[in-house]
C-alpha positions in Angstrom: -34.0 -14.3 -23.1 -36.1 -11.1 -22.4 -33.1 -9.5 -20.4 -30.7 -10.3 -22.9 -33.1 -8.5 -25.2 -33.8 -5.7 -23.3 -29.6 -5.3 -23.2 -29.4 -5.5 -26.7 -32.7 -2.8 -26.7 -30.5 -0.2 -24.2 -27.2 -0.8 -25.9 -28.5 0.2 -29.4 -30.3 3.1 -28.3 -27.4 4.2 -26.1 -24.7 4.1 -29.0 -25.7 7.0 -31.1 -25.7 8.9 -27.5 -21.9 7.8 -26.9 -20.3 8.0 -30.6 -21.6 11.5 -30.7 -19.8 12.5 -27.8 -16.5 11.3 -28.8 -16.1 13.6 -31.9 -12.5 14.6 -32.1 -11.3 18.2 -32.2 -10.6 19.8 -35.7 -6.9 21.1 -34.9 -5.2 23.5 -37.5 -2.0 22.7 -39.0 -0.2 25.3 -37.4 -1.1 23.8 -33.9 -0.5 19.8 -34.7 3.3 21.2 -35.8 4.1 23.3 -32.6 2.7 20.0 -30.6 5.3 17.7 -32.6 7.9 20.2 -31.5 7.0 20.1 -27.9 6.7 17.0 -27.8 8.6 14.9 -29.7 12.0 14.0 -28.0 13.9 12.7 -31.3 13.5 16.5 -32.3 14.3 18.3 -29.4 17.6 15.9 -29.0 18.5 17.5 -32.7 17.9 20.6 -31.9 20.2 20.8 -29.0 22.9 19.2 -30.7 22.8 21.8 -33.6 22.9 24.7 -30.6 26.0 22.6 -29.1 27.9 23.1 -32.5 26.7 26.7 -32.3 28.3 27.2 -29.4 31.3 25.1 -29.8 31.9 27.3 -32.6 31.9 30.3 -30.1 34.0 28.9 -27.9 36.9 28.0 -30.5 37.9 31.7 -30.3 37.9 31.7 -26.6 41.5 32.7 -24.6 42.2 30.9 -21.8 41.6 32.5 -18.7 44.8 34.0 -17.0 46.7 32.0 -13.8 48.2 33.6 -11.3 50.4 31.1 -8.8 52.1 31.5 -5.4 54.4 28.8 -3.8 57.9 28.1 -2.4 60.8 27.6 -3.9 63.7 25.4 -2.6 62.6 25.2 0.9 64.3 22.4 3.0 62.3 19.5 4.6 61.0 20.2 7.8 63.6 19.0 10.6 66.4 19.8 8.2 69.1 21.9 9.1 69.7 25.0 7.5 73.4 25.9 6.8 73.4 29.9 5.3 70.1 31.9 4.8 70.4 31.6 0.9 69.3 27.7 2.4 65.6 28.8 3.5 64.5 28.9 0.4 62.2 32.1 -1.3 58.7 32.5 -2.3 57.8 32.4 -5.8 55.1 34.4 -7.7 53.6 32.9 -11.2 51.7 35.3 -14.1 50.7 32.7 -17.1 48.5 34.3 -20.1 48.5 31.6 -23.1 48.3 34.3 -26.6 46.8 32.0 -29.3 47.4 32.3 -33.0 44.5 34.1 -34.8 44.8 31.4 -37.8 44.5 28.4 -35.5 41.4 30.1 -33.6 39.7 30.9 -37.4 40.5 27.5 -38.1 38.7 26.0 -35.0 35.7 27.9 -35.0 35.4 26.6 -39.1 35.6 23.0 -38.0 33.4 23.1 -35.3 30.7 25.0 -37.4 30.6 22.4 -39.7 29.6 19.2 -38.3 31.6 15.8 -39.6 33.4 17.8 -41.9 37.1 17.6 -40.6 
């Protein structure tokens, strides 16, 4: 019984001690707002959607890049035999730039600024 006093005696003079020390910092507003932007996921998810439609929107207007192709043309088969020399076959040289319509580009980049508005 006297030790489970004397417990009782330590623990009650020991608690002021410990709920002092756990006093929480007073934090500004400014400060609890930047944290909930660091930190919370759900917003950071949003946020990087809104900068994909941004640049979505950017990339509507974009040309497509030029090609440039090399091959043959009308070569036989190996192990065929070849007749005249118009048989052999040439080399052909490809250029391809795709012009879009300025209307159609304005149009794109307007859909894909607004979101679910098609």
């Amino acid at each position: 019984m006297k030790y489970i006093i004397k417990y009782i005696l330590i623990t009650a003079l020991c608690a002021p001690i410990t709920l002092a020390a756990q006093q929480a910092p007073v934090l500004r507003l400014d400060t609890i707002l930047q944290r909930v932007d660091q930190h919370n996921i759900l917003l950071q998810s949003y946020g990087l959607k809104a900068e994909s439609y941004k640049y979505s929107a950017d990339a509507a207007t974009a040309w497509m890049a030029p090609m440039v192709g090399v091959g043959t043309f009308m070569t036989p088969y190996p192990g065929q035999q070849v007749m005249d020399d118009r048989d052999k076959g040439s080399l052909m040289l490809q250029l391809e730039q795709d012009i879009p319509n300025p209307a159609k580009l304005n149009a794109k980049k307007k859909i894909h600024r607004l979101p679910g508005k098609y």
